[in-house]
FITIRO-249251 format. One record per residue: residue number from 1; residue in one letter; x, y, z of N, C-alpha, C in turn. Coordinates in Angstrom, 2 decimals, padded with zeros to 5 digits, always signed. Example, Ala and Ser with C-alpha at 12.3 -4.5 7.8 and 13.67 -1.06 7.14 Angstrom:
2
1,A,+013.19,-005.69,+007.80,+012.30,-004.50,+007.80,+013.20,-003.30,+007.80 .
2,S,+012.85,-002.25,+007.08,+013.67,-001.06,+007.14,+012.90,+000.03,+007.87 .
This chain:
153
1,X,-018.70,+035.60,-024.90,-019.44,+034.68,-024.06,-020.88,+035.12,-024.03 .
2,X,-021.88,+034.47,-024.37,-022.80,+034.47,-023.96,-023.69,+033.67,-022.83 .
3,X,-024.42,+034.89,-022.43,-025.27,+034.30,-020.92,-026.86,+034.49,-021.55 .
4,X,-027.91,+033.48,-021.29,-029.06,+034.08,-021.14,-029.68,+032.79,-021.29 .
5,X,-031.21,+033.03,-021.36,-031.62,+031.75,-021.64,-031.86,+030.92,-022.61 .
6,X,-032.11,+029.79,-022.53,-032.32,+028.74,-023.85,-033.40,+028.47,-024.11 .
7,X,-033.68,+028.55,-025.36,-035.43,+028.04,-025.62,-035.60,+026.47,-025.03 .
8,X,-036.45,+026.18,-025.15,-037.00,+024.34,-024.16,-037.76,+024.28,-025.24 .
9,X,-036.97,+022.79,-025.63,-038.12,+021.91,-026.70,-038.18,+021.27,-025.82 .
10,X,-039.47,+020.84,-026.35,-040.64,+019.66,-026.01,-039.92,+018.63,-026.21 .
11,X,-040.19,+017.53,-025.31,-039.84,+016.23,-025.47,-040.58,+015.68,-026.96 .
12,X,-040.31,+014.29,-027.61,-040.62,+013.82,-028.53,-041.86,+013.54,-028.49 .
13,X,-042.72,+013.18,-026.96,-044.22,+012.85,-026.85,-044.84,+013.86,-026.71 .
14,X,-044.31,+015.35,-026.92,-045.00,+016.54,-026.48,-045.04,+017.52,-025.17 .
15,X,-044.40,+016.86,-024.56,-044.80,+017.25,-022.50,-043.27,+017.51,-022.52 .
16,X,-042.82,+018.20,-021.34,-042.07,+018.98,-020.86,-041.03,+017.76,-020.24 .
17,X,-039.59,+017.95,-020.52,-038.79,+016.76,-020.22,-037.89,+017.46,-019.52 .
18,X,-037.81,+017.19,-017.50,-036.95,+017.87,-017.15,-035.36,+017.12,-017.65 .
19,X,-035.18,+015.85,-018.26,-034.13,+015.39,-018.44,-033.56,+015.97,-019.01 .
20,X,-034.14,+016.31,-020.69,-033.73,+016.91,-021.79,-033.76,+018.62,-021.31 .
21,X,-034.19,+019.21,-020.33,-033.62,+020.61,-019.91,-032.47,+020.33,-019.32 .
22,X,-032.16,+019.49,-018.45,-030.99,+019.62,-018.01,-029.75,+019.13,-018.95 .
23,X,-029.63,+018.55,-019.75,-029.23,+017.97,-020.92,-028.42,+019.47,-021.49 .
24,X,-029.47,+020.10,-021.63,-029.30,+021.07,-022.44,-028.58,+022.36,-021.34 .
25,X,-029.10,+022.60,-020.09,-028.06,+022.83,-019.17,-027.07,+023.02,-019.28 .
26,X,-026.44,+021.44,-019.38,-025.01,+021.05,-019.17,-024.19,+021.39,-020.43 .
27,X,-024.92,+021.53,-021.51,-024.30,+021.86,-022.93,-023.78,+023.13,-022.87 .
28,X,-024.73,+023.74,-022.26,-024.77,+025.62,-022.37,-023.64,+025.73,-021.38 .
29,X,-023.46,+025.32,-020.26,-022.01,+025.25,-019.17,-021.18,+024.85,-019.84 .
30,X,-021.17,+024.07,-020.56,-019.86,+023.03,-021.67,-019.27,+024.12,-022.39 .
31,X,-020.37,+024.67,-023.16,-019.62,+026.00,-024.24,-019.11,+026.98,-023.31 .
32,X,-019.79,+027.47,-022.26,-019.44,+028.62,-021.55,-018.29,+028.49,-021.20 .
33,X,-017.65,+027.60,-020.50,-016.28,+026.96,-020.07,-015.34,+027.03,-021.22 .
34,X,-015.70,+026.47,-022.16,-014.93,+026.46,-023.54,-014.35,+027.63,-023.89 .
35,X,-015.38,+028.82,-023.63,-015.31,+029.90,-024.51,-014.29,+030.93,-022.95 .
36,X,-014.34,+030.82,-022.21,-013.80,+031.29,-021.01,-012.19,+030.75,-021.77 .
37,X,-011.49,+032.23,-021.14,-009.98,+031.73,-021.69,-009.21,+032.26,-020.13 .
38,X,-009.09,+030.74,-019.51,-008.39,+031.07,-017.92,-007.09,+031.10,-018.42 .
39,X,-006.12,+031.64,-019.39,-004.85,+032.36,-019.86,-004.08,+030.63,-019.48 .
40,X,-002.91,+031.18,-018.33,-001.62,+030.48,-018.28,-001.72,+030.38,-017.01 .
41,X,-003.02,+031.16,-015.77,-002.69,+031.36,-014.52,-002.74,+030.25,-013.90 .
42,X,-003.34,+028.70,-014.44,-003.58,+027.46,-013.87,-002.41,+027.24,-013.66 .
43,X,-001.58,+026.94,-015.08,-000.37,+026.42,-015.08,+000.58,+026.98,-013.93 .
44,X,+000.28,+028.13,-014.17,+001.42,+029.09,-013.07,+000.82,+029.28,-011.67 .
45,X,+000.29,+028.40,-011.37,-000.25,+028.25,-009.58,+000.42,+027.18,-009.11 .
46,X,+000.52,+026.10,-010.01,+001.62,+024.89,-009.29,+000.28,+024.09,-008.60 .
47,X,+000.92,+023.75,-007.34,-000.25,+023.13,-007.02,-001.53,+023.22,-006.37 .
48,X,-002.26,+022.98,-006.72,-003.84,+023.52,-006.07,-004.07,+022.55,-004.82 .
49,X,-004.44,+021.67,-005.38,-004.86,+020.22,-004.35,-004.05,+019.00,-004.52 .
50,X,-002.87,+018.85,-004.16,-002.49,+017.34,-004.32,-003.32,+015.82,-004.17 .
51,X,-003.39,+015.16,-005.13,-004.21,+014.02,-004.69,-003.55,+013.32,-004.12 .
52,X,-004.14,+012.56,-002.66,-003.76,+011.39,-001.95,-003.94,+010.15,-001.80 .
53,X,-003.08,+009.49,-001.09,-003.30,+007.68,-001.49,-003.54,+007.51,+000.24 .
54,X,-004.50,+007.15,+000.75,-004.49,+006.16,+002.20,-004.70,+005.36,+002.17 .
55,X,-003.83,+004.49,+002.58,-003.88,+002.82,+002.68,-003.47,+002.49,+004.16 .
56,X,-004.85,+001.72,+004.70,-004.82,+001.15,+005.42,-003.85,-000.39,+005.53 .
57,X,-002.97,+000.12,+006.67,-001.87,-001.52,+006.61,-001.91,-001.89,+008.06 .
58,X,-003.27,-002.64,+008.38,-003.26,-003.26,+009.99,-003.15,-002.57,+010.90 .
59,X,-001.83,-001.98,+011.51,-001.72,-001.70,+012.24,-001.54,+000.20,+012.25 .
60,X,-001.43,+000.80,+011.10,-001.34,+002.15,+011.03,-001.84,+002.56,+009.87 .
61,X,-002.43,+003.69,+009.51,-002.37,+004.20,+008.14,-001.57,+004.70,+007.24 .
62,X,-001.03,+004.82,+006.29,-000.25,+005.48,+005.55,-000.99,+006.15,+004.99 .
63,X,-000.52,+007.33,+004.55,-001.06,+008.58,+003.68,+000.28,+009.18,+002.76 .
64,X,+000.04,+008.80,+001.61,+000.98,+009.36,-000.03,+000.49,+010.55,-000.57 .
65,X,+001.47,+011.48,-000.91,+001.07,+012.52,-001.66,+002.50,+012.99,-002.08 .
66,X,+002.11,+013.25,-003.75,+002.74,+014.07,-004.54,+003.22,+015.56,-004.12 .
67,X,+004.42,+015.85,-004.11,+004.95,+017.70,-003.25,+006.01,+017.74,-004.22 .
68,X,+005.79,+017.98,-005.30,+007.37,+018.00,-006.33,+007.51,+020.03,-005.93 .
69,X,+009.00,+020.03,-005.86,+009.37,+021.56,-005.58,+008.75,+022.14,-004.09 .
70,X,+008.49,+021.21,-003.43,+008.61,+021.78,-002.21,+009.26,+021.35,-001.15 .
71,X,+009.86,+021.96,-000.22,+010.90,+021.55,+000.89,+010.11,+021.40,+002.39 .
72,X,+010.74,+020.29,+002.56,+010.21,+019.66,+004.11,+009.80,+021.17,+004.93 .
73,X,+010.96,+022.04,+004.96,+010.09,+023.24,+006.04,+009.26,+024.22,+005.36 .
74,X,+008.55,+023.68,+004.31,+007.09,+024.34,+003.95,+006.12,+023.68,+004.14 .
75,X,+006.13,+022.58,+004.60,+005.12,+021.91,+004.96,+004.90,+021.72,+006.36 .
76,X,+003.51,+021.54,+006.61,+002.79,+021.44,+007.86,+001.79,+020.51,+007.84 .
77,X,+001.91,+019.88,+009.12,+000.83,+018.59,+009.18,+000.25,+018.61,+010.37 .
78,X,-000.99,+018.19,+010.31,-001.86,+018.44,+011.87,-003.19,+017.17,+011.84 .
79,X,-002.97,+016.61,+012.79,-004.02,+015.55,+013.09,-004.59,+015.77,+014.37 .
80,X,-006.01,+015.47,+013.83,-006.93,+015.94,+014.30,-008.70,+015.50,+014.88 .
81,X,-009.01,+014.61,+015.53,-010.69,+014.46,+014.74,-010.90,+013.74,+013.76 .
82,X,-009.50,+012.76,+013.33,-009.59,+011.78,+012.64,-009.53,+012.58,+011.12 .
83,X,-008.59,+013.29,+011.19,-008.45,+014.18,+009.65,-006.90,+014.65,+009.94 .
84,X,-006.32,+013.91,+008.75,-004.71,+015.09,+008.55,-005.30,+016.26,+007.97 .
85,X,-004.84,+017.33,+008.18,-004.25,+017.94,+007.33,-002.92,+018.58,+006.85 .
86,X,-002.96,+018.90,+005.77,-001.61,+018.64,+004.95,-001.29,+020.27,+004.42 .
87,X,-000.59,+021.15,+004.73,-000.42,+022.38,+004.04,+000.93,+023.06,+003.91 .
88,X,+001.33,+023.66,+002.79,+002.50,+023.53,+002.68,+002.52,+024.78,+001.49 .
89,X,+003.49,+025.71,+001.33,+004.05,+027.01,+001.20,+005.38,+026.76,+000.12 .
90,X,+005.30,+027.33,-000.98,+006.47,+026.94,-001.89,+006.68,+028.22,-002.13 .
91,X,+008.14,+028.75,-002.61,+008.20,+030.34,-003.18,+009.51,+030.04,-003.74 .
92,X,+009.46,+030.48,-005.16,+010.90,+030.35,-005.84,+010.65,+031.87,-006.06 .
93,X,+012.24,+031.98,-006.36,+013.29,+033.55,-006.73,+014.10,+033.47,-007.80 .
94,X,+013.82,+033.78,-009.27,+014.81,+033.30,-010.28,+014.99,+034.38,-010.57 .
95,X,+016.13,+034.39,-011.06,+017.08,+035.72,-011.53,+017.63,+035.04,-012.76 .
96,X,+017.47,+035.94,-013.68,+018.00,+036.24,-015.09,+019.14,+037.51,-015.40 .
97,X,+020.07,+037.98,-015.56,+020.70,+038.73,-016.17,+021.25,+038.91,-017.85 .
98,X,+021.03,+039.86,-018.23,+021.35,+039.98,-019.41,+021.81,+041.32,-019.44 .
99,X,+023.23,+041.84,-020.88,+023.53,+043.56,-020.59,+022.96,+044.04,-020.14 .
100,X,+022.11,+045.03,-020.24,+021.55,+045.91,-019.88,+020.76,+045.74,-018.85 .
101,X,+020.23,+044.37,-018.53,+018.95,+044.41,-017.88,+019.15,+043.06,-016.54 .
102,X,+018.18,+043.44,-015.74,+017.98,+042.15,-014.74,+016.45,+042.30,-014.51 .
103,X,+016.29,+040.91,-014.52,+014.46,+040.04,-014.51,+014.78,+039.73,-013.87 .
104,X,+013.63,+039.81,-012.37,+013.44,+039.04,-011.13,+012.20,+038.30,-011.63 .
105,X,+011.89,+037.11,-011.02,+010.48,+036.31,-010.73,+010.38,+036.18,-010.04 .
106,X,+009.50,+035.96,-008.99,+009.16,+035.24,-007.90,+007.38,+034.74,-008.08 .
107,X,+007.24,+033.39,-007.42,+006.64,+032.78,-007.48,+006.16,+032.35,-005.96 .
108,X,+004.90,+032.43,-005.44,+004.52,+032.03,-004.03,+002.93,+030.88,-004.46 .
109,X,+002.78,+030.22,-003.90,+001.77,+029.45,-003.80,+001.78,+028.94,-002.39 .
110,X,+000.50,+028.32,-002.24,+000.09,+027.68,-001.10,-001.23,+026.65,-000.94 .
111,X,-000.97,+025.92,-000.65,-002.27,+025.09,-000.19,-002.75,+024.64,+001.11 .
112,X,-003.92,+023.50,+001.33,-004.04,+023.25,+002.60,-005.05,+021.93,+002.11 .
113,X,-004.70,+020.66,+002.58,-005.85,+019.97,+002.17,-006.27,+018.95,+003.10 .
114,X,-007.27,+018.83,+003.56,-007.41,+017.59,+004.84,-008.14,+016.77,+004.22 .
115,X,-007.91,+015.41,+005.00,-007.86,+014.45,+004.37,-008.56,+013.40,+005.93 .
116,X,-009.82,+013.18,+005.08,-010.40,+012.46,+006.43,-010.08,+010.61,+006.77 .
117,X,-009.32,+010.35,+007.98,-008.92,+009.37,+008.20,-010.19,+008.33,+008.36 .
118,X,-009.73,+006.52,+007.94,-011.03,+005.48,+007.77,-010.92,+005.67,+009.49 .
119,X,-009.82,+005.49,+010.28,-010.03,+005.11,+011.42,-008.85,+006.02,+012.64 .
120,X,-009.70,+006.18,+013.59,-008.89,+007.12,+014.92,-007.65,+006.76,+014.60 .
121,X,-006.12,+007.77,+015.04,-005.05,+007.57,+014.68,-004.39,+008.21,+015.88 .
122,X,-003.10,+008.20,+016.06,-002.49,+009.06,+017.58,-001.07,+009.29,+016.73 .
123,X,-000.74,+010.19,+017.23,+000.64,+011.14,+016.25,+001.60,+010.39,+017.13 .
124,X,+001.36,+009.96,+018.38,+002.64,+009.29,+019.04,+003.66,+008.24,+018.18 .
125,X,+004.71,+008.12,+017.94,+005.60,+006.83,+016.83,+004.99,+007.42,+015.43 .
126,X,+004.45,+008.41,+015.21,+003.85,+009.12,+013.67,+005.26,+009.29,+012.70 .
127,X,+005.04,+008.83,+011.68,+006.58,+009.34,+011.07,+005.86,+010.24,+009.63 .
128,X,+006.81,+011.06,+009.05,+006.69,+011.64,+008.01,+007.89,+012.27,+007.32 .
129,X,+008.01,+011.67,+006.07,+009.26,+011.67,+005.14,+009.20,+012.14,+004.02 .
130,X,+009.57,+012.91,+003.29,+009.30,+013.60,+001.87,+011.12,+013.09,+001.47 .
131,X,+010.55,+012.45,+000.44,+011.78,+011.87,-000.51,+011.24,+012.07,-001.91 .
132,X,+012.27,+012.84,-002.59,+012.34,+013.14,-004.06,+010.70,+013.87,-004.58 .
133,X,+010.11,+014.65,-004.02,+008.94,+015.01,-003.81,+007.70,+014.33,-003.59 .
134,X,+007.80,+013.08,-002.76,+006.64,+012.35,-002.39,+006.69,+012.74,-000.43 .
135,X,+005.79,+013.10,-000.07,+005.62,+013.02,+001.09,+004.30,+011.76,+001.62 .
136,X,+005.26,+010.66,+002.69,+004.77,+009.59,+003.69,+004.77,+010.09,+004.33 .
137,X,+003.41,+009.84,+004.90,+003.32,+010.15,+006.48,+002.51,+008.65,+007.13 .
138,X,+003.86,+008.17,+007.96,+002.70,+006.97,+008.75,+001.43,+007.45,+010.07 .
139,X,+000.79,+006.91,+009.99,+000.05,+007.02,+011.48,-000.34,+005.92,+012.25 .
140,X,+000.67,+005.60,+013.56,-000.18,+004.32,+014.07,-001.71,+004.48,+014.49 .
141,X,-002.57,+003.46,+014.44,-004.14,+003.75,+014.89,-004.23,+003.48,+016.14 .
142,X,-005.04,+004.46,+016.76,-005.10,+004.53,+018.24,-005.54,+003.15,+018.65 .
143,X,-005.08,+002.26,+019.94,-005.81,+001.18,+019.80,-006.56,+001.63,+021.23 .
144,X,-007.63,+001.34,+020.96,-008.78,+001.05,+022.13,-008.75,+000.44,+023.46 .
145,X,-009.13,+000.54,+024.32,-008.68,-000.58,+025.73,-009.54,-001.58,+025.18 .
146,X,-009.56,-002.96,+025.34,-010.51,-003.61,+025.12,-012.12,-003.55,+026.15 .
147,X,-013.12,-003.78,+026.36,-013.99,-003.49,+026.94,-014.15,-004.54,+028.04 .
148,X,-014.37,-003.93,+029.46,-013.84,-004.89,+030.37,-015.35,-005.09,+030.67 .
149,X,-015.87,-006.80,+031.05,-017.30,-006.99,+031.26,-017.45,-006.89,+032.72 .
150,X,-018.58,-006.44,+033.59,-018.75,-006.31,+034.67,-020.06,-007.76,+035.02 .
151,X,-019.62,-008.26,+036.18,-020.55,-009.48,+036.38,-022.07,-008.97,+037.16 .
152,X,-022.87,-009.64,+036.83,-023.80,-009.30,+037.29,-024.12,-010.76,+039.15 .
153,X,-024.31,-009.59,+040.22,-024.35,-010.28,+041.26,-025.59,-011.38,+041.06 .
């Protein structure tokens, strides 16, 4: 890997082109990345950040997310300030035997990801279901008192 700096050509009219430095920037990060060898440890973290789906449906929000290999009591949910968050703890134990020998693995990961709600929500009637590794979570939206007008004498 190399680090250091890059010579700066001149733009085509002669004068200094911050476009074409940054251009060239992004090239030099491009290779650097390339040339970086992050092994197998991505693969073997599982999940980092699950991406989420919120869809607003009238009367509550729904919030979707992908949890393949993890079990309802590793997960944790907390609403808050108009933000879930979502965090959740996976750990497998595989055992191999063969003559002579026994291989343990174990595997721990963890995440945590909040997720900022369009609109106020109240956990009261809140449901949340993880089926076949998708976790729903509904949220009804807090409803407001309506605003009562005061008459003027």
């Amino acid at each position: 890997m190399k680090f250091g700096l890059t010579k700066v050509t001149p733009a085509r009219s002669g004068l200094w082109s911050p476009m074409e430095e940054i251009v060239q920037m992004q090239d030099m990060l491009n290779n650097m990345f390339k040339e970086r060898n992050f092994g197998d440890r991505w693969a073997e973290t599982g999940i980092l950040a699950p991406l989420v789906d919120v869809k607003d449906e009238g009367s509550e929000i729904t919030v979707t997310t992908d949890l393949p290999g993890i079990k309802k009591d590793g997960i944790d949910l907390d609403v808050s300030d108009n933000m879930l968050t979502i965090s959740a703890n996976c750990s497998t134990n595989n055992e191999e035997k063969d003559k002579s020998y026994l291989r343990r693995e174990r595997t721990y990961s963890s995440f945590s990801r909040a997720i900022t709600l369009p609109e106020a929500v109240t956990t009261e009637g809140a449901k949340a279901k993880l089926e076949d590794g998708v976790l729903t979570v509904t949220l009804p939206k807090l409803q407001i008192e309506e605003r009562k007008k005061i008459l003027i004498e």
